[in-house]
Each structure stands twice: as C-alpha cells, then as structure tokens.
N, C-alpha and C positions, 0 to 999 in steps of 0.2 A: 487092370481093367482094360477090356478092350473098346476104343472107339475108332471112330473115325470124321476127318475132318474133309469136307465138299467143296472145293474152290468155279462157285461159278466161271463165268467167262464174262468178257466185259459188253454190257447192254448198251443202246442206243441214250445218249441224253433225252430222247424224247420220249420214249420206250418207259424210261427212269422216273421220270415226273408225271405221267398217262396214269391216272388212278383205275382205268380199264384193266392195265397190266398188273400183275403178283410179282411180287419183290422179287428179287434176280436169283433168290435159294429157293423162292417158293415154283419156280417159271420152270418148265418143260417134265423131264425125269427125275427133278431133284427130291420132288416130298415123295416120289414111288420109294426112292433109294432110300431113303431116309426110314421108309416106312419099312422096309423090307431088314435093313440093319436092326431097327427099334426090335422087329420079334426075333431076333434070332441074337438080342441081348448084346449088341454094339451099340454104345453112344454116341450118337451121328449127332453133329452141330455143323452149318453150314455159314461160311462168312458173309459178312457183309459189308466189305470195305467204303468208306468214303466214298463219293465220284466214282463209283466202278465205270463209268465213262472214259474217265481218263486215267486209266492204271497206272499208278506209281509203285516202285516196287519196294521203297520203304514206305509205304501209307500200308500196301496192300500185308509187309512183310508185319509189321505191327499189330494187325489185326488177327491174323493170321498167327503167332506166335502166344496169343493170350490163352489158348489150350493146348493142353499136356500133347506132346509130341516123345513119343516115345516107341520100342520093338513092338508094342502091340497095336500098333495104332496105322488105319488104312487110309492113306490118303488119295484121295479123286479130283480129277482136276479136268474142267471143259472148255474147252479152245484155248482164251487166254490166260485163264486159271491153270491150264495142263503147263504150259508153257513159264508161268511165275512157280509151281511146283518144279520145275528142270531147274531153275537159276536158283531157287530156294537151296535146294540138295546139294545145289553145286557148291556152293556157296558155305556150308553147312555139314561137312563132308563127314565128322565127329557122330552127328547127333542116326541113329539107327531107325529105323522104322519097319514094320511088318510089310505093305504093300503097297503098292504107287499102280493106282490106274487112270493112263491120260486119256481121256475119249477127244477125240478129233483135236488134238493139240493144235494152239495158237504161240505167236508169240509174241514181243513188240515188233515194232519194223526192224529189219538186219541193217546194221549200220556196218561197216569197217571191224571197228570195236570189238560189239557183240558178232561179229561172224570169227574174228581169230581168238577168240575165248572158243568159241564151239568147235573149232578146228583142233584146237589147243589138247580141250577135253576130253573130244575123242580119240586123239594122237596119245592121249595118255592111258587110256583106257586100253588101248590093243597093244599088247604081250609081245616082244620083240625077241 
C-alpha cells in the first residue's frame, strides 16, 4: 500500500496552546497535501509529537515510527520536521523508502557534535 507520512515543523509554545490556531498537521499546506494524496489513493497521516515546541528526537522518533515505513511510502518533512527526517535516515540506513521531500528544511541548532556527524555523512557519501 502506498502512503505517506508529513512531519510538520516545530510551532511556537504559544502558537501551541492559542485555540485560534489548527493543530501543527492541520496548519499551512499540510490538509491541501493530505487532501491531494487522499484522491490519488495514498494514505497520508501526519504526526503529532509531544511538545512539538521543543523537538526531541526520540519523542518525535516514537511517534513517528508507529506507521508502516516502508519502499512505498513518501515521506515530507517542513523545516524542523525536514531536518528530524535527515537524522531519522541517517540513523536508519537499513530501512528503504520511495521518496523523501524536505520543503525548507530546519534543523536543531549545530553543535560541534552534530556538525562532524554531517561532515562525516557527507564524506561518505562522495565516491573516492
């Protein structure tokens, strides 16, 4: 079966709890995509971790893992969501997927750390 899973980006604590606002999968382009997947017979579900405030990447990987991940399966990711999608894959290197589109990818803040992982990655990734 094909679906697809939407990794918002991470919203405002104030944004969060404003009952004016639509939940963080309901907010911008996400129920267009949704809607646009839905007739063309993809199963689009979009997460909704914890505290998307303050992204944790095993809170957000948890939630995120409760559906089928698999070669047919699209995943979307927006800002920080694009960005928890890169370390997911990285991380995860085994598991295959049909398509990965990041729209204006985010990430946490670069520490030390995560910048010689990124260096690392892409040092391995080009053909010598």
């Amino acid at each position: 079966m094909k679906n697809a899973i939407l990794v918002p980006g991470r919203p405002d604590k104030s944004e969060y709890y404003n009952p004016k606002y639509p939940t963080n999968s309901n907010n911008h382009w996400f129920p267009w995509l949704s809607k646009q997947l839905q007739i063309n017979d993809v199963f689009a579900v979009a997460i909704e971790p914890p505290q998307p405030w303050r992204p944790r990447f095993d809170v957000w990987s948890k939630e995120f893992e409760r559906f089928e991940i698999g070669p047919e399966t699209l995943l979307v990711g927006h800002s920080c969501g694009g960005g928890f999608l890169v370390r997911w894959l990285s991380e995860h290197k085994q598991t295959k997927v049909g398509k990965v589109i990041l729209v204006a990818p985010g990430s946490t803040p670069i520490t030390i750390q995560n910048l010689k992982r990124l260096i690392s990655l892409i040092l391995k990734s080009i053909p010598i």
